[in-house]
C-alpha positions as CSV (number, residue, x, y, z in Angstrom):
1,X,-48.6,53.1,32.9
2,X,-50.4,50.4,31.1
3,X,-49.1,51.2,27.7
4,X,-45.8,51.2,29.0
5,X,-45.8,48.1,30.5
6,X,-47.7,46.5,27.4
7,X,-44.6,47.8,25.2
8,X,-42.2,46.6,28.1
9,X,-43.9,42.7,27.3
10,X,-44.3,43.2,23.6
11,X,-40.1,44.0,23.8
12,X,-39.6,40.7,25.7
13,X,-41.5,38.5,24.0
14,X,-40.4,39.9,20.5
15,X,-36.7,39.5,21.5
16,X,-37.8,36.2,22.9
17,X,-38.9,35.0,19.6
18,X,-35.9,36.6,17.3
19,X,-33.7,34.1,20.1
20,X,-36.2,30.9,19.4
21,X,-35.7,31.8,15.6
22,X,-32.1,32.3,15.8
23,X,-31.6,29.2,17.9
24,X,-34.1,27.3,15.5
25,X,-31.8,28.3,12.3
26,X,-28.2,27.2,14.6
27,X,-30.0,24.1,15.4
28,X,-31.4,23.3,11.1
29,X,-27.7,24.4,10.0
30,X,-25.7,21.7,12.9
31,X,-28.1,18.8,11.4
32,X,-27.8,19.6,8.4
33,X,-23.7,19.4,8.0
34,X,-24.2,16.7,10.9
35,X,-26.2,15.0,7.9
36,X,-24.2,15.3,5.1
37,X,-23.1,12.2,2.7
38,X,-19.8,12.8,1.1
39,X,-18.4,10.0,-1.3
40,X,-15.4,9.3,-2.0
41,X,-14.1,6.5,-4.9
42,X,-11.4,4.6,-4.3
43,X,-8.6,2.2,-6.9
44,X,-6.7,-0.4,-6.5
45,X,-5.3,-2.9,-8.9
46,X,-5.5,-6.0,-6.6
47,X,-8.0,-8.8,-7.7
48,X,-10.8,-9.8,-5.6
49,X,-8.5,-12.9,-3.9
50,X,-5.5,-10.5,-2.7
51,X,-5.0,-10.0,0.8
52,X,-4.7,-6.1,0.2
53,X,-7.8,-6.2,-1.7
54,X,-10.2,-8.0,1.0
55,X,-8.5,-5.5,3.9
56,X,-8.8,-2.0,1.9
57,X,-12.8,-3.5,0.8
58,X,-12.7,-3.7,5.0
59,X,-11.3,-0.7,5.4
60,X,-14.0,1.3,3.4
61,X,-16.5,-1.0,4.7
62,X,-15.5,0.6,8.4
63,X,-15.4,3.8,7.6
64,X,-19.0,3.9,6.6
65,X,-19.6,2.2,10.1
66,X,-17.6,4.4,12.1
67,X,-19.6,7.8,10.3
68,X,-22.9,6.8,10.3
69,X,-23.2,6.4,6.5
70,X,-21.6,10.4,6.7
71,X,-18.6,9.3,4.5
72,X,-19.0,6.7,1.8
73,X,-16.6,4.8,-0.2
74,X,-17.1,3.1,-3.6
75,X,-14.5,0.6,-4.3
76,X,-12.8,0.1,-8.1
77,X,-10.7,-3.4,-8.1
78,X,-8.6,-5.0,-10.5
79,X,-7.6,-1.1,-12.7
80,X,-11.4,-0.8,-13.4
81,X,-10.1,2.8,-12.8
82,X,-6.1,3.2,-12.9
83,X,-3.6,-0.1,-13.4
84,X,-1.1,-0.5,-11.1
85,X,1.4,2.5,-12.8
86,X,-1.7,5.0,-13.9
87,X,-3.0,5.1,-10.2
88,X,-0.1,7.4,-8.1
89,X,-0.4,10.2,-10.6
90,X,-4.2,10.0,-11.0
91,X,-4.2,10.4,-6.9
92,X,-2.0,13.2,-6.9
93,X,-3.9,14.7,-9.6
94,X,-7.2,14.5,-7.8
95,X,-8.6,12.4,-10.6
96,X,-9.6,9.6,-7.9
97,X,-9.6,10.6,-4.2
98,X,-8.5,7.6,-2.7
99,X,-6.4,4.3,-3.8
100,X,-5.0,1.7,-2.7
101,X,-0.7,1.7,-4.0
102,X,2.0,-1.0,-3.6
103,X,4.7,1.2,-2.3
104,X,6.9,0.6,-4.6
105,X,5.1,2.4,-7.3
106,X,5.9,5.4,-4.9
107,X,10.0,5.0,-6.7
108,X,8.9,6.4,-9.6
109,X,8.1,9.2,-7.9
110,X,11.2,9.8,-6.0
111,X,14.5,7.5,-6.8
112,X,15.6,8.2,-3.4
113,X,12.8,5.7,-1.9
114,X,14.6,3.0,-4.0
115,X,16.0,1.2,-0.8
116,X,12.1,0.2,-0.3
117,X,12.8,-2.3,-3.0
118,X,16.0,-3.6,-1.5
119,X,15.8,-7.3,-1.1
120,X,16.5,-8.8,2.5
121,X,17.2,-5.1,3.7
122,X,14.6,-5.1,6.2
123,X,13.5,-7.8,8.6
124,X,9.8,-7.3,8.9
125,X,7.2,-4.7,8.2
126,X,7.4,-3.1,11.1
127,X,11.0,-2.4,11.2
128,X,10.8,-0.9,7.7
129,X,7.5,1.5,8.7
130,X,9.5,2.6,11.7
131,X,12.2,3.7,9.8
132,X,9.8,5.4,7.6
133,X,7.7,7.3,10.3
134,X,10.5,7.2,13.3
135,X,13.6,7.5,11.5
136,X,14.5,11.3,11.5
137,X,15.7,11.4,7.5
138,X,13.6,8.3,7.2
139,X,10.7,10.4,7.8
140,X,11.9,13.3,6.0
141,X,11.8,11.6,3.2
142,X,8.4,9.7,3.8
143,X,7.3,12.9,4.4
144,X,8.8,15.0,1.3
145,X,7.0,12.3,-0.6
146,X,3.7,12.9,0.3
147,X,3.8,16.7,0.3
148,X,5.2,16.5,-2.9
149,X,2.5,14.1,-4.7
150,X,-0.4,16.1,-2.5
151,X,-1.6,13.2,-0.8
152,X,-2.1,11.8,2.8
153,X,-1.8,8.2,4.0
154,X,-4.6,6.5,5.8
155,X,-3.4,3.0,6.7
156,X,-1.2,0.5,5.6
157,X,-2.8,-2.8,3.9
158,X,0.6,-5.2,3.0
159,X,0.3,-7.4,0.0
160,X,2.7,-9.7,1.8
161,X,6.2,-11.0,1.9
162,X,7.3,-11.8,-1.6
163,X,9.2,-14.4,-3.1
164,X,10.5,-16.1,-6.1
165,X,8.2,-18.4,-7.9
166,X,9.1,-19.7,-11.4
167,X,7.4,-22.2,-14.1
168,X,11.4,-23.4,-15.2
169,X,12.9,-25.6,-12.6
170,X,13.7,-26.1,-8.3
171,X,15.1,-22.8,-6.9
172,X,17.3,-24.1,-4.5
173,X,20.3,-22.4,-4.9
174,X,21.9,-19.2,-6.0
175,X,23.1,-20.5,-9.4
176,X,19.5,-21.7,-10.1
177,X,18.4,-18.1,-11.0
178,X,20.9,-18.7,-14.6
179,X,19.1,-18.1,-17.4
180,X,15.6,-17.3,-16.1
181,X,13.0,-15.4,-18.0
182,X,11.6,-12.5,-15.2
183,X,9.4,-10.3,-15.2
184,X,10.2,-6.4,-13.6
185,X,7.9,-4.4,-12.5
186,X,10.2,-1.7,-10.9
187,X,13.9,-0.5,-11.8
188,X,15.2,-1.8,-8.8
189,X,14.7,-5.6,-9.7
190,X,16.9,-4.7,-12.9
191,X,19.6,-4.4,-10.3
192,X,19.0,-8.2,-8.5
193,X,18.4,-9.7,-11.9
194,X,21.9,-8.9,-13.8
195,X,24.7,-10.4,-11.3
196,X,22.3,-13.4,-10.8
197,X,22.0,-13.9,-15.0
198,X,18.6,-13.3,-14.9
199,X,17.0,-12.0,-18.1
200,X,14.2,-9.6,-17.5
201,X,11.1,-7.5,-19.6
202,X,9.0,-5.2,-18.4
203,X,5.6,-6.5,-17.9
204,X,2.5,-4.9,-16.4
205,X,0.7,-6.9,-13.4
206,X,-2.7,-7.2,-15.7
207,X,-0.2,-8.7,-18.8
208,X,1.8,-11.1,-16.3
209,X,-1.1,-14.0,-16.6
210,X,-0.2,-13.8,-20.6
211,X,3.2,-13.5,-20.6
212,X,3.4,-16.7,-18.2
213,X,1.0,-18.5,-20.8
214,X,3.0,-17.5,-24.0
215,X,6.5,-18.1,-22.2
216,X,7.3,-14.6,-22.8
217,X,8.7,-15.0,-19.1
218,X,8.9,-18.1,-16.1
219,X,9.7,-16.6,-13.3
220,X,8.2,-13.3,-11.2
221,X,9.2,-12.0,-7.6
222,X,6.0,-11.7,-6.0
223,X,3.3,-13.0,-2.9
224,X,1.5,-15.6,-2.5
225,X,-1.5,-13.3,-2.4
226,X,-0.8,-12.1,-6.1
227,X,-0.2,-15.6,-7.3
228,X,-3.6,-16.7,-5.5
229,X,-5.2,-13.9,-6.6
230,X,-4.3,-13.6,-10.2
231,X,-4.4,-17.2,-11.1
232,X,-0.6,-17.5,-11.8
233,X,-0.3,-20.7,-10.0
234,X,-2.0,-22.1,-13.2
235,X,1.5,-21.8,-14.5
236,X,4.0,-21.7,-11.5
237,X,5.3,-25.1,-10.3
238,X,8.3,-23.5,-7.9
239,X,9.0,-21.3,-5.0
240,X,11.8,-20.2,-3.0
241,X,12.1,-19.1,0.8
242,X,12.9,-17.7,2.4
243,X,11.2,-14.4,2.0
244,X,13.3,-11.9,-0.2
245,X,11.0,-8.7,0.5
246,X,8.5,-7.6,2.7
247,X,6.0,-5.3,-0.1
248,X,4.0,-3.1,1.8
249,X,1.1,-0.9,0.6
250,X,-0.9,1.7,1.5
251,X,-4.4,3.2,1.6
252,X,-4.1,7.1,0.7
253,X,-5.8,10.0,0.0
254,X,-6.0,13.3,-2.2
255,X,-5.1,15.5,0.0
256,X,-7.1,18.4,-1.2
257,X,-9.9,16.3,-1.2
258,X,-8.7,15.5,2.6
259,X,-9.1,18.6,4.0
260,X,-12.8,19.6,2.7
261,X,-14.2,17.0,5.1
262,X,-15.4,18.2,8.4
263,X,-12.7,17.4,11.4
264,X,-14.8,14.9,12.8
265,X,-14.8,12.5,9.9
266,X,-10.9,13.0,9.4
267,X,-10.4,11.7,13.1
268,X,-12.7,8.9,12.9
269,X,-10.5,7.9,9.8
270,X,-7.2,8.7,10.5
271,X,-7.3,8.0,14.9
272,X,-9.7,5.2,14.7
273,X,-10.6,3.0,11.3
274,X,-6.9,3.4,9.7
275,X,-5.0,2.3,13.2
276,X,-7.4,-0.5,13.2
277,X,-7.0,-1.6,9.9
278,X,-3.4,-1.5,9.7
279,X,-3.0,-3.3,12.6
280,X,-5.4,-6.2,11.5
281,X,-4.2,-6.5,8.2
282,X,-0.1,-6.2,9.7
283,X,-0.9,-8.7,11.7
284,X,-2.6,-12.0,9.4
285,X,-1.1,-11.2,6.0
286,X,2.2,-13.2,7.4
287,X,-0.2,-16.6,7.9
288,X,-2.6,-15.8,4.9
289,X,0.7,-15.8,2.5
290,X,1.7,-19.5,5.1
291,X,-2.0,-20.6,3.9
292,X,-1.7,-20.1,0.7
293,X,1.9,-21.6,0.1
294,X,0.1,-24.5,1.8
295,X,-2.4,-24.6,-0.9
296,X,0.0,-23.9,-3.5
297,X,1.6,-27.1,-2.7
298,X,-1.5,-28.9,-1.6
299,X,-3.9,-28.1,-4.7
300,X,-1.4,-27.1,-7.4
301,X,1.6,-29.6,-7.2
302,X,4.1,-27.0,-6.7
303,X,7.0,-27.4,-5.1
304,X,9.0,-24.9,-1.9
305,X,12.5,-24.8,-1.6
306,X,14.4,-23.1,1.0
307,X,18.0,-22.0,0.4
308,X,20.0,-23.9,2.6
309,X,22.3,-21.4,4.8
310,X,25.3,-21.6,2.7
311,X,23.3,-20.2,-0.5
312,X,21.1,-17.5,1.6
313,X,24.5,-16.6,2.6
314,X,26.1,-16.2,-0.9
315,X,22.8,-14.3,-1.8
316,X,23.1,-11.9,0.9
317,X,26.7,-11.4,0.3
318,X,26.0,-10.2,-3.5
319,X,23.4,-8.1,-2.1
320,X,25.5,-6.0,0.0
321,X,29.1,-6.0,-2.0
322,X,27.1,-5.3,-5.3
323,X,23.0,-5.1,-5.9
324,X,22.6,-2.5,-2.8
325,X,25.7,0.1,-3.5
326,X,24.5,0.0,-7.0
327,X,20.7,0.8,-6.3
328,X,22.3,3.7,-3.8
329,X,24.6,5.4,-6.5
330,X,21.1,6.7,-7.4
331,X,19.9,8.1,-3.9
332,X,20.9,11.0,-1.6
333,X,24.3,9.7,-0.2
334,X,22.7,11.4,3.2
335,X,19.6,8.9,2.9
336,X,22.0,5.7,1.7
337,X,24.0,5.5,4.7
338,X,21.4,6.2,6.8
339,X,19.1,3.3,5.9
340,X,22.5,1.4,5.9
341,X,23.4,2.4,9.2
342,X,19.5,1.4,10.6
343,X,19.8,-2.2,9.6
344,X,23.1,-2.7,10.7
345,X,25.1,-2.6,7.7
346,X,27.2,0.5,8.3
């Protein structure tokens, strides 16, 4: 009887242990993942000045907040990794596992997203994002983009609403725009530039503070972040409003790389630091590109003209009789008329 009850606690307290061990192992393996650093780099072409480039610093910043130090982001500016064309495929291709992209890099990509460089198509950045993500072939084709580069988006960081400025003369009126030198950074400006008799080159963001300098070209559609940020108001003396494009960009991600993170750091990302981001940076870069005109006129002698209504009316009338059916004979006729129809134009 004694034996037997000695093997009886023996049994317990041996199956007692294996549970403590077991438990002990469950409990190492949970802090250990829980534990885990991953790192992440992330490009962008922005300098240090540009609105996108202090909100997608924040935005990596926050991220490391939000985890604990579990997901860390080293920041590249100004092309230290991938200029402004190099960095779309070197995301797709996993080369970098994060960047930050003007969107309109995303046309070379797919022709049919060339409606996102449509001048005075959309009236705000909202509107255009909603047509984007809400729109049912809007989405679609947001949607077809991203599966087909392999990547995710994260938040949006807008470089701002852009504008005309030039080093030649006032440009206060539709016929003003004669015989300028422009720079184009992406096919659809070619489109804006000829019926206006602008003359045009191809020139890279990083080659734009040189080309200003030598003359090569006077006059650039951009924001006042980019001209604050790359020193071209050494050069520009005018700008026009009102605002001919609302440039949006994004924060995205490899998505291959996406998907090894645990779930919990995805939804931190995605539910909480992206939302917040987005909304922050949606909602100043209007007043940081008012500040900054400010200062362009304040600290750099330039000079703002506003079209008066007559001449935004002529512009806006070559827009939709010529420059937009011409950027749509090269997009899905399904996708045309729909982006037509959401702004009111068909």
């Amino acid at each position: 009887m004694k034996n037997e009850m000695r093997k009886f606690y023996l049994n317990r307290i041996s199956i007692l242990f294996v549970g403590v061990v077991l438990a002990m192992m469950v409990f190492s393996q949970t802090l250990f993942a829980a534990g885990e650093v991953y790192k992440a780099r992330l490009s962008y072409h922005w300098g240090p000045k540009h609105y996108s480039a202090i909100m997608t610093n924040k935005f990596a910043e926050e991220v490391g907040k939000a985890t604990n130090g579990r997901l860390q982001i080293d920041v590249f500016p100004q092309g230290q990794l991938y200029n402004i064309q190099q960095v779309v495929p070197a995301l797709a291709q996993g080369s970098v596992d994060m960047a930050g992209i003007l969107s309109l890099m995303f046309l070379g990509a797919d022709k049919n997203l060339n409606f996102l460089g449509m001048q005075n198509l959309f009236s705000s950045f909202q509107q255009m994002r909603d047509y984007l993500e809400k729109d049912p072939i809007g989405s679609k084709y947001w949607n077809n983009l991203q599966k087909k580069l392999g990547i995710k988006i994260l938040a949006y960081v807008p470089v701002g609403p852009a504008a005309y400025f030039s080093t030649a003369r006032p440009l206060d009126s539709v016929a003003a725009f004669k015989g300028l030198k422009a720079r184009t950074l992406v096919g659809t400006e070619k489109y804006s530039f000829k019926p206006l008799g602008v003359n045009y080159v191809k020139v890279s963001t990083s080659e734009v503070y040189s080309a200003l300098k030598s003359g090569m070209i006077d006059t650039v559609m951009t924001v006042p972040s980019a001209m604050k940020g790359q020193s071209w108001w050494d050069f520009f003396k005018y700008a026009q409003l009102p605002y001919q494009l609302y440039a949006d960009a994004v924060i995205a991600v490899n998505l291959r790389w996406w998907e090894s993170l645990p779930r919990d750091i995805q939804d931190i990302v995605q539910n909480q630091v992206g939302p917040m981001i987005t909304e922050e940076a949606t909602n100043g870069v209007m007043a940081f590109s008012k500040d900054i005109l400010d200062e362009f006129v304040r600290d750099h002698n330039g000079t703002v003209s506003t079209l008066s209504k007559a001449e935004f009316q002529k512009l806006l009338d070559l827009e939709r009789k010529e420059i937009y059916p011409a950027i749509g004979e090269n997009m899905d006729p399904e996708l045309y008329q729909s982006v037509m129809k959401y702004v009111g134009l068909n």
